[in-house]
BALOBA-1460 file (C-alpha; in Angstrom, 3 decimals):
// residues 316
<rec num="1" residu="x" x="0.000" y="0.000" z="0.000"/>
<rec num="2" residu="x" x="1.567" y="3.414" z="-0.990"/>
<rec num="3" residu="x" x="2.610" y="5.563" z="2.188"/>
<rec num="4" residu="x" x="1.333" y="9.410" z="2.669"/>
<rec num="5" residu="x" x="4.386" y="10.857" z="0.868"/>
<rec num="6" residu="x" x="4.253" y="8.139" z="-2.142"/>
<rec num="7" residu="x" x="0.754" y="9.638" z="-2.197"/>
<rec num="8" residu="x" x="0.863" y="12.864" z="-1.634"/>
<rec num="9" residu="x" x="3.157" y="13.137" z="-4.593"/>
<rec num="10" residu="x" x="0.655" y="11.442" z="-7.048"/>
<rec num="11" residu="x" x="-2.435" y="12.996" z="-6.172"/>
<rec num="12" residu="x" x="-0.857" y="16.357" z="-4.324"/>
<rec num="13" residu="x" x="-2.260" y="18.512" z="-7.633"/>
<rec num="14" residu="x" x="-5.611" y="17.246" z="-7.248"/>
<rec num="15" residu="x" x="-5.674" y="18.629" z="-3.465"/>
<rec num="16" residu="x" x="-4.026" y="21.739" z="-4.842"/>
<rec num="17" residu="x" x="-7.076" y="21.869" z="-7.187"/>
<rec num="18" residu="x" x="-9.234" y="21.317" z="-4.669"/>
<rec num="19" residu="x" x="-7.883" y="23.917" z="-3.313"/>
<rec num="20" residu="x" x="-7.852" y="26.794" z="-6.044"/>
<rec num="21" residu="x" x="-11.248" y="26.127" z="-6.773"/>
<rec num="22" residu="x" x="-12.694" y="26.598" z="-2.638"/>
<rec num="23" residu="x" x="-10.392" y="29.786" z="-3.327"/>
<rec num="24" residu="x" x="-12.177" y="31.370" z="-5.724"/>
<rec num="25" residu="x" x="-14.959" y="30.065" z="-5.000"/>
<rec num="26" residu="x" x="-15.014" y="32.141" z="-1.591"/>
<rec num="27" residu="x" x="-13.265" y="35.056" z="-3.806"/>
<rec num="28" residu="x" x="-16.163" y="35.116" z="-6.501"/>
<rec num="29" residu="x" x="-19.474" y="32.963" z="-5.608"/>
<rec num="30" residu="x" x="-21.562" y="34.487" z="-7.788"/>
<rec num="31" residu="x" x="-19.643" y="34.255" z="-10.765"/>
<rec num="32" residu="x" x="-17.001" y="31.132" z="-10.580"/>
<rec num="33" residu="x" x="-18.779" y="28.563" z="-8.513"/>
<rec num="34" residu="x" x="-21.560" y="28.390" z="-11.194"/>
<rec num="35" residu="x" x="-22.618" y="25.144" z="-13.274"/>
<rec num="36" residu="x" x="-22.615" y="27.644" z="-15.566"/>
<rec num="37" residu="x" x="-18.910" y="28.434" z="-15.262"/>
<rec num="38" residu="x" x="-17.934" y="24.799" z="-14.564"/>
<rec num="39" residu="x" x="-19.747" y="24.384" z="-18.442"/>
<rec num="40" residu="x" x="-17.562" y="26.684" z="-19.496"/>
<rec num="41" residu="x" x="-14.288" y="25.947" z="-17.826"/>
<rec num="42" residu="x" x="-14.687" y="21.924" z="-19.226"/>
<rec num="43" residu="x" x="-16.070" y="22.632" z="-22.616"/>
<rec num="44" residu="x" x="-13.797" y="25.690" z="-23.864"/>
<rec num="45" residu="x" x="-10.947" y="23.507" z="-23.078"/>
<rec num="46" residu="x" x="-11.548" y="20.131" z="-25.146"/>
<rec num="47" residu="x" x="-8.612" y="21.604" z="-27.396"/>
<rec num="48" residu="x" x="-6.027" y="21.839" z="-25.543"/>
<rec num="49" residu="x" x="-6.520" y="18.512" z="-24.048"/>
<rec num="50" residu="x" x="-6.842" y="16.757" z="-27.410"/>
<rec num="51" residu="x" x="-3.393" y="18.535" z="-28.463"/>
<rec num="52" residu="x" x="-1.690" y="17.454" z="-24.997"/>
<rec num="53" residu="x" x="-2.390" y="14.231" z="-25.523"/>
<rec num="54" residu="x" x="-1.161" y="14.650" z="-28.611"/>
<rec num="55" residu="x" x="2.445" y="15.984" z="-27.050"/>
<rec num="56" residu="x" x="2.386" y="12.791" z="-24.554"/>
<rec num="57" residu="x" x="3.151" y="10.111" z="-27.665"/>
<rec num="58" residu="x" x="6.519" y="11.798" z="-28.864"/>
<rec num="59" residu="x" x="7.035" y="13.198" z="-25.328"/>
<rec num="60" residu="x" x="7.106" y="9.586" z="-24.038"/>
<rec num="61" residu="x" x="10.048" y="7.962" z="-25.960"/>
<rec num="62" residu="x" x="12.344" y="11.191" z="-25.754"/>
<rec num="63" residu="x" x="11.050" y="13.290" z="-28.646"/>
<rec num="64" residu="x" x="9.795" y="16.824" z="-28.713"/>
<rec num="65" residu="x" x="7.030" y="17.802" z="-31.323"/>
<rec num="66" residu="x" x="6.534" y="21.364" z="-31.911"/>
<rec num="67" residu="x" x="4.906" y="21.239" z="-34.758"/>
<rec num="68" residu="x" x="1.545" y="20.537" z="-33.083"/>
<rec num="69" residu="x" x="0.137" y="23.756" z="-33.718"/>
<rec num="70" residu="x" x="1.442" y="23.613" z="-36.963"/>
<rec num="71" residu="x" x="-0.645" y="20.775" z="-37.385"/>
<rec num="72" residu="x" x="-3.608" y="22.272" z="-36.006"/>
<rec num="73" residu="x" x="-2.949" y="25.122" z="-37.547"/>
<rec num="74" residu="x" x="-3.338" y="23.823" z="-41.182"/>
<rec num="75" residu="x" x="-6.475" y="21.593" z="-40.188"/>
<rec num="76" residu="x" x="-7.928" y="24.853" z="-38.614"/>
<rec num="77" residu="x" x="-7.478" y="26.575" z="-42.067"/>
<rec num="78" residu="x" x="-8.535" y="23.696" z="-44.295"/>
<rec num="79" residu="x" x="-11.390" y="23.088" z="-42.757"/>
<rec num="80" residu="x" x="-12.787" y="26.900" z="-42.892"/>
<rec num="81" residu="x" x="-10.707" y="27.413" z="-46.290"/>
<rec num="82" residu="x" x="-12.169" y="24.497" z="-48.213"/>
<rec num="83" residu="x" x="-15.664" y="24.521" z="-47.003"/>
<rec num="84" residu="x" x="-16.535" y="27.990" z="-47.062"/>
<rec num="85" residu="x" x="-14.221" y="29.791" z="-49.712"/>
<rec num="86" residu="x" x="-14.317" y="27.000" z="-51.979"/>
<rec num="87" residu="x" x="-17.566" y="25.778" z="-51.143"/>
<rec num="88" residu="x" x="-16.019" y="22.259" z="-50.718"/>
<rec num="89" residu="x" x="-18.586" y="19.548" z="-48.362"/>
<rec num="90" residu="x" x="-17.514" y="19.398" z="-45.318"/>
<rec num="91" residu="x" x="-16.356" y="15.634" z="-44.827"/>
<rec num="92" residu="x" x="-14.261" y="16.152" z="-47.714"/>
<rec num="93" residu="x" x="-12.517" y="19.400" z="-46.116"/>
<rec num="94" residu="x" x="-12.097" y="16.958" z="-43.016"/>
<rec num="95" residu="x" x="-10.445" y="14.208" z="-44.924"/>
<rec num="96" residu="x" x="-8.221" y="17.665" z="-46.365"/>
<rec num="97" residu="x" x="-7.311" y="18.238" z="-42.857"/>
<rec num="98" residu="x" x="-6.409" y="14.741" z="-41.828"/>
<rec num="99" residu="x" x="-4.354" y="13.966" z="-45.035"/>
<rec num="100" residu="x" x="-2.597" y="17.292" z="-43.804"/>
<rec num="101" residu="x" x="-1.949" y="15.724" z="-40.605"/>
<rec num="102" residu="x" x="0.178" y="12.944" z="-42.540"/>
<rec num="103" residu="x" x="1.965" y="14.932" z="-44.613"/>
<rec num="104" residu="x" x="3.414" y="16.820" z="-41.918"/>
<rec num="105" residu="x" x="3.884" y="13.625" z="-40.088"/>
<rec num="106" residu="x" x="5.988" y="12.167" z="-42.780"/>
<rec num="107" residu="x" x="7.966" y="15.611" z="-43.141"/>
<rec num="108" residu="x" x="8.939" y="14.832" z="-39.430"/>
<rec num="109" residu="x" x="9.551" y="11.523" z="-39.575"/>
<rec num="110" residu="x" x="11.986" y="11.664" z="-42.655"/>
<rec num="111" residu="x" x="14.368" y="14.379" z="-40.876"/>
<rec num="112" residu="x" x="13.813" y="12.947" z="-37.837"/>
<rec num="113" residu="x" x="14.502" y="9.069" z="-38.313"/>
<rec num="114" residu="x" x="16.192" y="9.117" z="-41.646"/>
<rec num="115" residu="x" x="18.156" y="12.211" z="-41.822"/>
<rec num="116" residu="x" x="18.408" y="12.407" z="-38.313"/>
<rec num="117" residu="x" x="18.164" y="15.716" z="-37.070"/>
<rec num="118" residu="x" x="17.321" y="16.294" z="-33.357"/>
<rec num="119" residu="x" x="13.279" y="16.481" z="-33.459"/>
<rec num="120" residu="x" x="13.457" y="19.794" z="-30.982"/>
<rec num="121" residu="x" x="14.970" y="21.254" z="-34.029"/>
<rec num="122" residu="x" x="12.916" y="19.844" z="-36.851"/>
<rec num="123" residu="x" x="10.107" y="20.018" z="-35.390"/>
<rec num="124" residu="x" x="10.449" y="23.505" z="-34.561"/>
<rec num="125" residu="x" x="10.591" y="24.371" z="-38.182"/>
<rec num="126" residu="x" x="8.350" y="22.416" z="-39.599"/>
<rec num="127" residu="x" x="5.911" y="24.040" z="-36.569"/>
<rec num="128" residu="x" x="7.292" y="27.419" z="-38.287"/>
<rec num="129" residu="x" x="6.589" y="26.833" z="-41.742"/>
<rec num="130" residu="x" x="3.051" y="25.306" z="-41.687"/>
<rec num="131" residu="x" x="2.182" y="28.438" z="-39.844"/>
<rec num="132" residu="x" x="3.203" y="30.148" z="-42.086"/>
<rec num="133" residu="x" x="1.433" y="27.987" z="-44.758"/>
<rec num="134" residu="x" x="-1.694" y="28.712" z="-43.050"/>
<rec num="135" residu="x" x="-1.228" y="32.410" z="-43.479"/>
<rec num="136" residu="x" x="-0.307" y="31.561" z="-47.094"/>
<rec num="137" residu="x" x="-3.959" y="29.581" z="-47.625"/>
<rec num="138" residu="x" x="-5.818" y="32.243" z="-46.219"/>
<rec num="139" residu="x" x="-4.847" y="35.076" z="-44.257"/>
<rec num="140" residu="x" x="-7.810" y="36.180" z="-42.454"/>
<rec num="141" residu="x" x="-10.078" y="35.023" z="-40.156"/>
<rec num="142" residu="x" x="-13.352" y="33.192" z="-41.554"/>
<rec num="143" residu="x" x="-16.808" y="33.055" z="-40.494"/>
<rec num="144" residu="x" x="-20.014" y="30.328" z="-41.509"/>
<rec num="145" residu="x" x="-18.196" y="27.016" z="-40.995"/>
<rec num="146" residu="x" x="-20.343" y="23.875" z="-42.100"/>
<rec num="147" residu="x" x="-23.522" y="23.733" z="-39.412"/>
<rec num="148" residu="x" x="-23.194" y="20.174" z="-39.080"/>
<rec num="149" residu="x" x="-19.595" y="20.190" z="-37.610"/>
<rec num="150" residu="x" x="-20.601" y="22.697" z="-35.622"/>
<rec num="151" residu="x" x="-23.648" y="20.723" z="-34.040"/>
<rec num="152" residu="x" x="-21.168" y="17.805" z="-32.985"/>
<rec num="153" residu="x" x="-18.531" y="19.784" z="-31.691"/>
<rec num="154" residu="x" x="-20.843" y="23.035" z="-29.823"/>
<rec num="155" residu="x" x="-24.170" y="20.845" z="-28.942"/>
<rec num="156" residu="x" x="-24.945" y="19.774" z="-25.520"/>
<rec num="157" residu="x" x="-24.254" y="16.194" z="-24.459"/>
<rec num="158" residu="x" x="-24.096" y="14.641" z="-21.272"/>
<rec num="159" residu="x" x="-24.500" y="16.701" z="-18.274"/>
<rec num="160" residu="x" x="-25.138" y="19.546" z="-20.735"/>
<rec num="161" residu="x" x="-21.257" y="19.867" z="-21.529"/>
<rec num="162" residu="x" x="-20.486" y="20.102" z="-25.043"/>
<rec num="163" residu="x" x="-19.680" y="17.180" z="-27.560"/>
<rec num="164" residu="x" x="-16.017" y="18.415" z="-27.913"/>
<rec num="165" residu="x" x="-15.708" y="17.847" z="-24.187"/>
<rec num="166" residu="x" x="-16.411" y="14.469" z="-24.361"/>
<rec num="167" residu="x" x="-14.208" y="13.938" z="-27.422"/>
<rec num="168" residu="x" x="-11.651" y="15.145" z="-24.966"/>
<rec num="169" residu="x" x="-12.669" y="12.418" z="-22.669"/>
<rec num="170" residu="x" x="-13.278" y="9.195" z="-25.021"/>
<rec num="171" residu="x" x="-8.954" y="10.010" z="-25.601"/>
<rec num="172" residu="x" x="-8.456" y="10.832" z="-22.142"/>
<rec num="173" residu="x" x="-9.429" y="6.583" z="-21.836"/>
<rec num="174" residu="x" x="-8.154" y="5.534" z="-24.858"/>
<rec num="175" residu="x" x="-4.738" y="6.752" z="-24.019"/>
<rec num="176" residu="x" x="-5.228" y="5.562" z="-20.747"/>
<rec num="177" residu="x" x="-5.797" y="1.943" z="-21.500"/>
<rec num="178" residu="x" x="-2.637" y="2.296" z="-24.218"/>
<rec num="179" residu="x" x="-0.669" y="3.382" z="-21.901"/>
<rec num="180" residu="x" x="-1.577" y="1.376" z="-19.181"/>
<rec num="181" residu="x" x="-2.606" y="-1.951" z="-20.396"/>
<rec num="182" residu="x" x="-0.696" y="-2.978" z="-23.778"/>
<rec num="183" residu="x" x="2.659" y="-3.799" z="-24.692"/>
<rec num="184" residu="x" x="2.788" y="-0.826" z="-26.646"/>
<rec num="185" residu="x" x="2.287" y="1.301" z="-23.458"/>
<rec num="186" residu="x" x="5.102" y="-0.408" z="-21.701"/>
<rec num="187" residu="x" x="7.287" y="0.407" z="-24.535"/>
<rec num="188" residu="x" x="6.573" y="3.707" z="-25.173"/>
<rec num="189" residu="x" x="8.368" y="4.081" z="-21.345"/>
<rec num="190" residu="x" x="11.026" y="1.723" z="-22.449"/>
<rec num="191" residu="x" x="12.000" y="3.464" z="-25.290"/>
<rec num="192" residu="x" x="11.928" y="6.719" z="-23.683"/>
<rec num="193" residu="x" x="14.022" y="5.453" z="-20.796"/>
<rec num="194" residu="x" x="16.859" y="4.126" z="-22.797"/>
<rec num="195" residu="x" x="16.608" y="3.570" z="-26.726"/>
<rec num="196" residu="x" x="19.412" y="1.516" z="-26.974"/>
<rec num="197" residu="x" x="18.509" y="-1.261" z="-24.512"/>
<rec num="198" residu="x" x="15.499" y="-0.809" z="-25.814"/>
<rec num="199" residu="x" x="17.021" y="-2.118" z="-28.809"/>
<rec num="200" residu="x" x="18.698" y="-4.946" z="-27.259"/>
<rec num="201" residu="x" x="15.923" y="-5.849" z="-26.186"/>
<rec num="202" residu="x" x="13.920" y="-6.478" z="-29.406"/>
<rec num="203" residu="x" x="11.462" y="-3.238" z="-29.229"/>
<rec num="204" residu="x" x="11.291" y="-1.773" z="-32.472"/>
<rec num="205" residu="x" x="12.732" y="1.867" z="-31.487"/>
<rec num="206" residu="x" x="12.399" y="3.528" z="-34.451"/>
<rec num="207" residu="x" x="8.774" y="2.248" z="-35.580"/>
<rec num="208" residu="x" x="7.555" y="3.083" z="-31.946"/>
<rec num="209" residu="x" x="9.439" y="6.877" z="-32.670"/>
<rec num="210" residu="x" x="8.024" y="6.797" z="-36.502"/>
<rec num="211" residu="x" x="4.385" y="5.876" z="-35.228"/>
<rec num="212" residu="x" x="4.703" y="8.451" z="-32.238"/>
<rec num="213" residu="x" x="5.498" y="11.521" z="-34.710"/>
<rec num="214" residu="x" x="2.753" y="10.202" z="-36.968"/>
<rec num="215" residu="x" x="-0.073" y="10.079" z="-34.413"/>
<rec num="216" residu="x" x="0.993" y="13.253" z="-33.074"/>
<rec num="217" residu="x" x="0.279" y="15.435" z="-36.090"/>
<rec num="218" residu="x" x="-3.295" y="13.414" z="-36.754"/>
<rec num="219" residu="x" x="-4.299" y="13.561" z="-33.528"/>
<rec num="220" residu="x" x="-3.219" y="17.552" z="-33.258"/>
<rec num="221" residu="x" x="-5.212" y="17.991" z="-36.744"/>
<rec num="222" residu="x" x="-7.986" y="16.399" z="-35.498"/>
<rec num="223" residu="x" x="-7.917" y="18.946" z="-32.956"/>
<rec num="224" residu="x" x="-8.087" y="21.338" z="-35.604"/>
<rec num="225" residu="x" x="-10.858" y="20.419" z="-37.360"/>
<rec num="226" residu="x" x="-12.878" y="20.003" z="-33.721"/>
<rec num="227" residu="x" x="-11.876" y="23.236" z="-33.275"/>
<rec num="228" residu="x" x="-13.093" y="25.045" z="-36.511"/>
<rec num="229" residu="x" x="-16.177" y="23.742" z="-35.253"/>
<rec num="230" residu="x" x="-16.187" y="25.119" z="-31.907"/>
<rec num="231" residu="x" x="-15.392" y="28.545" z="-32.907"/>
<rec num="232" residu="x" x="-17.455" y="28.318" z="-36.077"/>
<rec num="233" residu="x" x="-14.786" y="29.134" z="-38.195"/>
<rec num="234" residu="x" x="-11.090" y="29.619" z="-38.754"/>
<rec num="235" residu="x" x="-7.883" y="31.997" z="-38.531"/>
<rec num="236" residu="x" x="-4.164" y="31.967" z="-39.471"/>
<rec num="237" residu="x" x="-3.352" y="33.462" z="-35.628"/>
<rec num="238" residu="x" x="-5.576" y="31.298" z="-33.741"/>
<rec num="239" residu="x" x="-2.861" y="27.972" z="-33.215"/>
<rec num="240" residu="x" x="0.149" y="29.391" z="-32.455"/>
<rec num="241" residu="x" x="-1.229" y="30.168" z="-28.766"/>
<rec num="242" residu="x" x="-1.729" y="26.368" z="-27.354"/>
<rec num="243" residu="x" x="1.779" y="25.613" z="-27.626"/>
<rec num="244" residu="x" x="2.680" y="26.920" z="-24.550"/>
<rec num="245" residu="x" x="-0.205" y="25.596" z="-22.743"/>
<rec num="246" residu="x" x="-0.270" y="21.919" z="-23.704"/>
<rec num="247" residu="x" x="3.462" y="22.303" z="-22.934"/>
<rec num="248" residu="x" x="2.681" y="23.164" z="-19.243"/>
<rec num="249" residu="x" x="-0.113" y="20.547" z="-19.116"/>
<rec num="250" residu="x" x="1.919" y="17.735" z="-19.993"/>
<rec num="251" residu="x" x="4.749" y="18.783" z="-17.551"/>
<rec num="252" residu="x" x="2.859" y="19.201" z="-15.218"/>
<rec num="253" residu="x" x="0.207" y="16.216" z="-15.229"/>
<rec num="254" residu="x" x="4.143" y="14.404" z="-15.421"/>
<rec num="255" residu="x" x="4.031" y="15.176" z="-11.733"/>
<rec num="256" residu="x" x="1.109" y="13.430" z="-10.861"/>
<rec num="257" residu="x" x="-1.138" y="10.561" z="-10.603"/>
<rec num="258" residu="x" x="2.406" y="8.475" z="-12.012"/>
<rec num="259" residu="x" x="5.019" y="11.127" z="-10.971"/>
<rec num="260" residu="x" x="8.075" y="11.056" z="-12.952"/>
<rec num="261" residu="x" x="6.433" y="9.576" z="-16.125"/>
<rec num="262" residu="x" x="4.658" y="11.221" z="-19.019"/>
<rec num="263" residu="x" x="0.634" y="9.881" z="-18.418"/>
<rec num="264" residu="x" x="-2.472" y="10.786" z="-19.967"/>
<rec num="265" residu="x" x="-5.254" y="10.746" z="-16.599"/>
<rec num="266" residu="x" x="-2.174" y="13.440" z="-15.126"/>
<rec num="267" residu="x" x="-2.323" y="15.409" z="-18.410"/>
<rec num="268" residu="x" x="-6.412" y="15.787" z="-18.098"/>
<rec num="269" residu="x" x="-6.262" y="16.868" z="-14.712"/>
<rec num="270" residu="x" x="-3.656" y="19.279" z="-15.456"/>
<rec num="271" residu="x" x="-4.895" y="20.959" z="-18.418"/>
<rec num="272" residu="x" x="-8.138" y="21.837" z="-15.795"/>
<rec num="273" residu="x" x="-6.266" y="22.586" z="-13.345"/>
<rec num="274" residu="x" x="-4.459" y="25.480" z="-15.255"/>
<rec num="275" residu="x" x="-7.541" y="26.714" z="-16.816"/>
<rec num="276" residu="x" x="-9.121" y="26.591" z="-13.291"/>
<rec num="277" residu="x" x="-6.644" y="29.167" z="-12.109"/>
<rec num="278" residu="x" x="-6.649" y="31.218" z="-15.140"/>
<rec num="279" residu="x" x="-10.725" y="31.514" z="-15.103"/>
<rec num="280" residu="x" x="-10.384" y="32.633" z="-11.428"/>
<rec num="281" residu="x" x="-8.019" y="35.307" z="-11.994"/>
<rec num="282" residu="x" x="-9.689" y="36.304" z="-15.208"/>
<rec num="283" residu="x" x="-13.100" y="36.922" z="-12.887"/>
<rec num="284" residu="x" x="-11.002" y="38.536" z="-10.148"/>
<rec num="285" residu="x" x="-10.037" y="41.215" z="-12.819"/>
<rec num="286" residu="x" x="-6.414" y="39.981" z="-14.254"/>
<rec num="287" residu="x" x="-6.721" y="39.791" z="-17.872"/>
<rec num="288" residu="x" x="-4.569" y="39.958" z="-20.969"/>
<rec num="289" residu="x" x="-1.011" y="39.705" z="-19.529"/>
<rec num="290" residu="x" x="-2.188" y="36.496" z="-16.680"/>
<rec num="291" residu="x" x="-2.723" y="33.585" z="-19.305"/>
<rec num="292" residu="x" x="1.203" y="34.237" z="-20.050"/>
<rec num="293" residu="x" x="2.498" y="34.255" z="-17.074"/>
<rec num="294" residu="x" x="0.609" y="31.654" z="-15.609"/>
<rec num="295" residu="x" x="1.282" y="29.318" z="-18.579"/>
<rec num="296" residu="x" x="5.181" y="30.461" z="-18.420"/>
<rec num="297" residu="x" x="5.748" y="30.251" z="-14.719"/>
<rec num="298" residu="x" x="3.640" y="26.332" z="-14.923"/>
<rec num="299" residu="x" x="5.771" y="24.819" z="-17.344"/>
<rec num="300" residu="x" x="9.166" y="26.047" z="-15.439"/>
<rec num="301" residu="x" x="8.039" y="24.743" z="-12.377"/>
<rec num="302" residu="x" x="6.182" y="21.478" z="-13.804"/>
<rec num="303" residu="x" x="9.509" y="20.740" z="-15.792"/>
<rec num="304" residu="x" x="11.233" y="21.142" z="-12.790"/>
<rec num="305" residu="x" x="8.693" y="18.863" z="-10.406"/>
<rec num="306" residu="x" x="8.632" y="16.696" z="-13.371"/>
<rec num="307" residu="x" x="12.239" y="15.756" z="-13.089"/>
<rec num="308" residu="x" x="12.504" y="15.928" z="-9.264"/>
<rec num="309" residu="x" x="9.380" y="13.047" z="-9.329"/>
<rec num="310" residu="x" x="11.423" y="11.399" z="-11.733"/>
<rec num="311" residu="x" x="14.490" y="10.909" z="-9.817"/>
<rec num="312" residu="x" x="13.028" y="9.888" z="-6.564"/>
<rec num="313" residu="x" x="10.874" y="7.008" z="-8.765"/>
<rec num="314" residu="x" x="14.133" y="5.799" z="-9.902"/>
<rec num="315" residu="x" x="15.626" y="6.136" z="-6.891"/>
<rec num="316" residu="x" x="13.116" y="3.614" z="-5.158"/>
């Protein structure tokens, strides 16, 4: 049975949530401790979560991806782009977006694993550029996206939280149960750990890194495309600003619920947890300028629990 410190460290941020929230609840009753807000807080946020999960694969066995927005990015504009300048249908501007998400897969995987360039650096480029494709497609923001994608992303579901939300949740599980009850799951942490006795050992490093880089960009454009529907449109400036974020999130949900390792049920509850404290200083007044800081200051200190967690699980 794990002892109070063994636990304290694994489910320490969900007492510090706990926490925030009878905070500001006391702070602002009337406007934060609302079903109305808690709506809000969980629905708004369906993609970030979607593209932190997204970060966890590559994150996992040692490799950064920061061409997730980039990813998103290009779905985002494709989907608004094809269906409503071009007058395209709108499962055909979705299977635009995903085919996007390959493309810039493969891009990452060939200067990754066969040129072999270190993926912060590739990654970062290739982030760059399909940015800046975006702009290139369209550069301005677009209104009127396809009704139907926005009745499955915007609608009411369960509980009367939006469809996206749950989207969010159905790979909140699915990641869960790959991570914690396949082979696959156990190798993603092998490889991450140490590649070449991962090799030794018979894991197939390189189609584990290959398939993480690959799932990454799909699952950050279909983030994309859920996300044209949620804000009924699309932009060229819109992406760029979850990097940060899903960062932070993934850090930080490193520190908890398996401290010292990468996990998908820490990276939900973190991704709330930031938002929580970001809607609560929002209502207190603290706008603009607080979203940065918060997300900046988060993803120092979450890299830095991260690590510490790490060490004392190895050192067990």
């Amino acid at each position: 049975m794990p002892g109070p410190a063994e636990l304290a460290d694994r489910y320490g941020i969900l007492v510090a949530w706990v926490a925030i929230i009878a905070l500001f609840a006391v702070l602002e009753p009337n406007t934060f401790f609302t079903y109305a807000n808690l709506r809000i807080v969980l629905g708004t946020q369906a993609v970030l979560l979607i593209l932190a999960l997204a970060l966890l694969l590559p994150l996992t066995v040692g490799d950064f991806d920061l061409s997730v927005t980039g990813a998103l990015g290009i779905a985002l504009i494709l989907t608004g782009y094809l269906t409503i300048i071009r007058g395209w249908p709108i499962l055909a501007a979705i299977a635009a977006a995903l085919a996007s998400g390959v493309v810039i897969g493969l891009v990452n995987i060939f200067f990754v694993m066969v040129i072999r360039v270190e993926s912060i650096v590739v990654t970062l480029g290739s982030g760059t550029l399909w940015l800046g494709v975006g702009y290139g497609i369209w550069g301005a923001n677009i209104s009127g996206v396809d009704n139907s994608l926005v009745a499955v992303t915007r609608d009411n579901f369960i509980f009367d939280f939006p469809y996206a939300f749950w989207y969010g949740v159905l790979l909140t599980v699915v990641f869960w149960y790959l991570y914690s009850f396949t082979p696959l799951g156990r190798y993603l942490y092998f490889v991450g750990a140490n590649r070449q006795v991962s090799r030794l050992s018979g894991i197939p490093v390189d189609a584990i890194r290959a398939g993480s880089l690959m799932a990454s960009a799909l699952v950050s454009s279909i983030a994309g495309i859920i996300l044209a529907g949620v804000i009924g449109g699309s932009g060229p400036n819109i992406a760029a600003g979850y990097l940060l974020p899903a960062f932070a999130a993934v850090f930080l949900g490193a520190t908890a619920i398996s401290p010292g390792r990468f996990n998908p049920l820490g990276t939900f509850v973190a991704v709330y947890f930031l938002i929580t404290g970001i809607t609560g200083l929002q209502l207190l007044g603290f706008s603009g300028w607080v979203e940065d800081v918060f997300y900046g200051a988060s993803l120092v200190l979450a890299v830095a629990l991260s690590r510490l967690a790490s060490r004392r699980r190895f050192a067990r």
